[in-house]
C-alpha positions in Angstrom: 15.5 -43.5 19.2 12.8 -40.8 19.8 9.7 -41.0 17.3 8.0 -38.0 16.9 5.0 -38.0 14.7 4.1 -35.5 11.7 1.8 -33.4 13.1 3.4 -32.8 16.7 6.6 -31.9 14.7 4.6 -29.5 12.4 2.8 -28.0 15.8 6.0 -27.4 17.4 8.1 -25.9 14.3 5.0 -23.3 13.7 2.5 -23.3 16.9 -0.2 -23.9 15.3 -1.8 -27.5 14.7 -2.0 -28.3 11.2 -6.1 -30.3 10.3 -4.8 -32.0 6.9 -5.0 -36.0 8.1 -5.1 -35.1 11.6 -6.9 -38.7 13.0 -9.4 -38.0 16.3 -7.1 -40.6 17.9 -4.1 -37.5 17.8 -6.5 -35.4 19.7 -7.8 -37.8 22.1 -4.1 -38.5 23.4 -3.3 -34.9 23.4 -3.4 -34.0 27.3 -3.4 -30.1 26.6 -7.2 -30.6 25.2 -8.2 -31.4 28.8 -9.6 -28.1 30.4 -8.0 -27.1 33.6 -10.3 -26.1 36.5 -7.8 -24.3 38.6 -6.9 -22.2 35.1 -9.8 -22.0 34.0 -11.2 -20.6 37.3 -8.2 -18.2 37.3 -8.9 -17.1 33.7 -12.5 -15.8 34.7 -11.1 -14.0 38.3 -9.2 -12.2 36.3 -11.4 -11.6 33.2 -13.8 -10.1 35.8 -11.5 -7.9 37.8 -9.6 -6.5 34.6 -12.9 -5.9 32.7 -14.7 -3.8 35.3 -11.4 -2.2 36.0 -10.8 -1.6 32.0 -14.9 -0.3 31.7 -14.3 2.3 34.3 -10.4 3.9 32.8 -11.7 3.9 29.6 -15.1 5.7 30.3 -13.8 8.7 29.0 -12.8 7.4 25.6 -16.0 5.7 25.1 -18.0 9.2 25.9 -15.6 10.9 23.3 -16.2 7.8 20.9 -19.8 8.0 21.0 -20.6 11.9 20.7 -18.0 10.8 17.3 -20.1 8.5 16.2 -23.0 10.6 16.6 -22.0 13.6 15.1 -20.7 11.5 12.1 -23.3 9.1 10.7 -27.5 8.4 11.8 -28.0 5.5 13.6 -27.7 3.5 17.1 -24.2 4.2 18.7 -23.6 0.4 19.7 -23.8 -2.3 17.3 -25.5 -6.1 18.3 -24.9 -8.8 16.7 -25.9 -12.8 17.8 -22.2 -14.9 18.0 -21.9 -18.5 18.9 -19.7 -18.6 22.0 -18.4 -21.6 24.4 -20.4 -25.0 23.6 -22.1 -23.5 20.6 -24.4 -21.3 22.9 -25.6 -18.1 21.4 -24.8 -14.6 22.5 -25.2 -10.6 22.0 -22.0 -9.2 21.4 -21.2 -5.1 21.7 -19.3 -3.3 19.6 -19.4 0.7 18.8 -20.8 1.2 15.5 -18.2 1.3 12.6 -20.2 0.4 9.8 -23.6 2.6 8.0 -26.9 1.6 9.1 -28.0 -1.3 7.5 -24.9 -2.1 6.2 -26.3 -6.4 6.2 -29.4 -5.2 4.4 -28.8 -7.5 1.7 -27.5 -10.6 4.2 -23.7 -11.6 5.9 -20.8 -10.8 4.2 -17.3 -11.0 5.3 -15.6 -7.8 6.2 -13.4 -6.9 3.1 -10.0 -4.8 2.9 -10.9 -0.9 2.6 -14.9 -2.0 3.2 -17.1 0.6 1.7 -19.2 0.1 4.6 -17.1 1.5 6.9 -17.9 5.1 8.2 -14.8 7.9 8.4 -15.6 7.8 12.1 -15.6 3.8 11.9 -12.0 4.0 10.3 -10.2 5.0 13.0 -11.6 3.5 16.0 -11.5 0.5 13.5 -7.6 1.1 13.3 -7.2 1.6 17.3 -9.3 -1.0 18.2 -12.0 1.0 20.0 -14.6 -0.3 18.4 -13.9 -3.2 20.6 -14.0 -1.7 24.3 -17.5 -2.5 24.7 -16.9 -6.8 24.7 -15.5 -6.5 28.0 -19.0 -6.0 28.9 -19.5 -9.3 27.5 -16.5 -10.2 29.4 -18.0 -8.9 33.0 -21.1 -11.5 31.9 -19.1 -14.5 31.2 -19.9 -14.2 27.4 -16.5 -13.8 26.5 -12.9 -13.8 27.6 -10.1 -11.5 26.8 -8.1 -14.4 25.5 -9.9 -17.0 23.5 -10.8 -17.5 19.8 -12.8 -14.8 17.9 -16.9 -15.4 18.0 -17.9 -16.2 14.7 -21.4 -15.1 13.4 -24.3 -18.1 13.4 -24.6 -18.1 9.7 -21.1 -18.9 9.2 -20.5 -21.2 12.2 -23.0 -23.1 10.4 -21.6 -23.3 7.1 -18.1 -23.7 8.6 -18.8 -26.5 10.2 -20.1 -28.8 8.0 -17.0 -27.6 5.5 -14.3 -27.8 8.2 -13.1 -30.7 10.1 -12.7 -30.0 13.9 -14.3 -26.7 13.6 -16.8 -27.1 16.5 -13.7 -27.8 18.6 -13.1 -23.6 18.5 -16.5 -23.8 20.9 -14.8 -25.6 23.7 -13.7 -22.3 25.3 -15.0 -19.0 25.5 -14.3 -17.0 22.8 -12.0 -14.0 23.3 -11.7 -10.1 22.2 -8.5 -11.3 21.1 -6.5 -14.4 19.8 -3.7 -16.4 19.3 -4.9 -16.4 15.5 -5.4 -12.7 15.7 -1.9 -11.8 16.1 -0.4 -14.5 13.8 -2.2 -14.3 10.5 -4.1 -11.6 8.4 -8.2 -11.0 8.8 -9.9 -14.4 7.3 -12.3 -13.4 4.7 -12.9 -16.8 2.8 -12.8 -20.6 4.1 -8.9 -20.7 3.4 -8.8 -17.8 5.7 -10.7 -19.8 8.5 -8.8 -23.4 8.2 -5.8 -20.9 8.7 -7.2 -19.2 11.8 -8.6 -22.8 13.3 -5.1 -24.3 13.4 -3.9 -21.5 15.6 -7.0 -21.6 17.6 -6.3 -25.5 18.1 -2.6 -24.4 18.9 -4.5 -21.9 21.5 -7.0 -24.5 23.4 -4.5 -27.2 23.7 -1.9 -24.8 25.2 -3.8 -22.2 27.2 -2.4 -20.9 30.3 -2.3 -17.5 32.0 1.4 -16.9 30.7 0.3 -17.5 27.4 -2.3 -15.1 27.3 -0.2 -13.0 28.8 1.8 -13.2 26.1 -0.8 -12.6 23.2 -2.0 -9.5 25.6 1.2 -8.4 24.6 1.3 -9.0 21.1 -2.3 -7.7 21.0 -1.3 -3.8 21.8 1.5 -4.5 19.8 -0.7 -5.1 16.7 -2.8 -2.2 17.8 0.1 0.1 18.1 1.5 -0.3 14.5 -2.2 -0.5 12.8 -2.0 -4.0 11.8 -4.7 -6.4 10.5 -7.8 -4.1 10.8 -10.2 -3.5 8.7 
């Protein structure tokens, strides 16, 4: 009679792997948590020909974008910010600037549904996603992927990880502009919201291949195309 233990079941029934009572001995049997060279050499080929190809066709939406930005609020055009990326290594990611200057002034916060932050220019590129194009310059460095968890801020990787079991485990890839947990639950604003996002991040790592990022590809400008989860 085939056995087939709780948490398998429960990864199978809803792709995503579930943290409550998951033992380190589950994980360590688990062959999908292995990282394979020929895909992950594949991955970064074609993270580097697709992001230098999707820099130079979307040139002219990024000139439009800026002179928007410009003309709409003061302040820089691009917005840095440090992330922690693959291994827990620390990075600059790009994004256009959606948010007031000085929006942090008073420390982190997460980003909160109909954020007063948010500029009317912000909104929209917010909405369509533009606000992202410039991460595939952290793509062309290595930074980043196009497929791989989200990169989480250092003040709350820090917190998270000492609240979270298996949280570090989100580091053993690069992180990605978008996610299996991007198209499968709502924004996380809260620890609830980031256990959630782990388990399909887990789901993610232990199953990544080409045809599966593919496949969130897909579901990504889907998402973008009806105006879900931004905010």
């Amino acid at each position: 009679i085939p056995i087939e233990d709780c948490h398998s079941f429960y990864e199978r029934l809803v792709s995503k792997i579930a943290i409550t009572d998951l033992s380190p001995y589950w994980l360590m049997r688990t062959k999908g948590f292995r990282r394979d060279r020929l895909v992950t050499f594949t991955k970064r080929v074609i993270d580097m020909i697709a992001s230098a190809a999707g820099l130079l066709l979307s040139a002219p939406i990024l000139a439009v974008t800026a002179a928007a930005i410009k003309l709409d609020t003061p302040g820089p055009l691009l917005y840095l910010q440090q992330r922690v990326g693959q291994n827990e290594k620390r990075f600059t990611i790009y994004k256009f600037r959606s948010m007031s200057e000085n929006a942090e002034a008073n420390g982190p916060v997460w980003a909160a549904r109909n954020d007063p932050r948010v500029t009317r220019v912000g909104r929209w590129i917010r909405k369509l996603r533009i606000d992202e194009i410039p991460q595939m310059v952290n793509v062309l460095k290595g930074d980043m992927s196009f497929v791989g968890p989200r990169p989480e801020r250092p003040f709350f990787v820090e917190t998270l990880n000492n609240q979270i079991p298996y949280y570090s485990l989100r580091h053993s890839v690069k992180p990605g502009i978008t996610g299996w947990a991007q198209i499968c639950c709502p924004y996380g604003d809260s620890e609830e919201g980031a256990i959630e996002k782990l388990q399909y991040d887990l789901y993610y790592i232990k199953h990544m291949s080409m045809l599966f990022d593919l496949q969130i590809i897909f579901e990504s400008l889907k998402v973008i195309l009806l105006g879900r989860g931004a905010r």
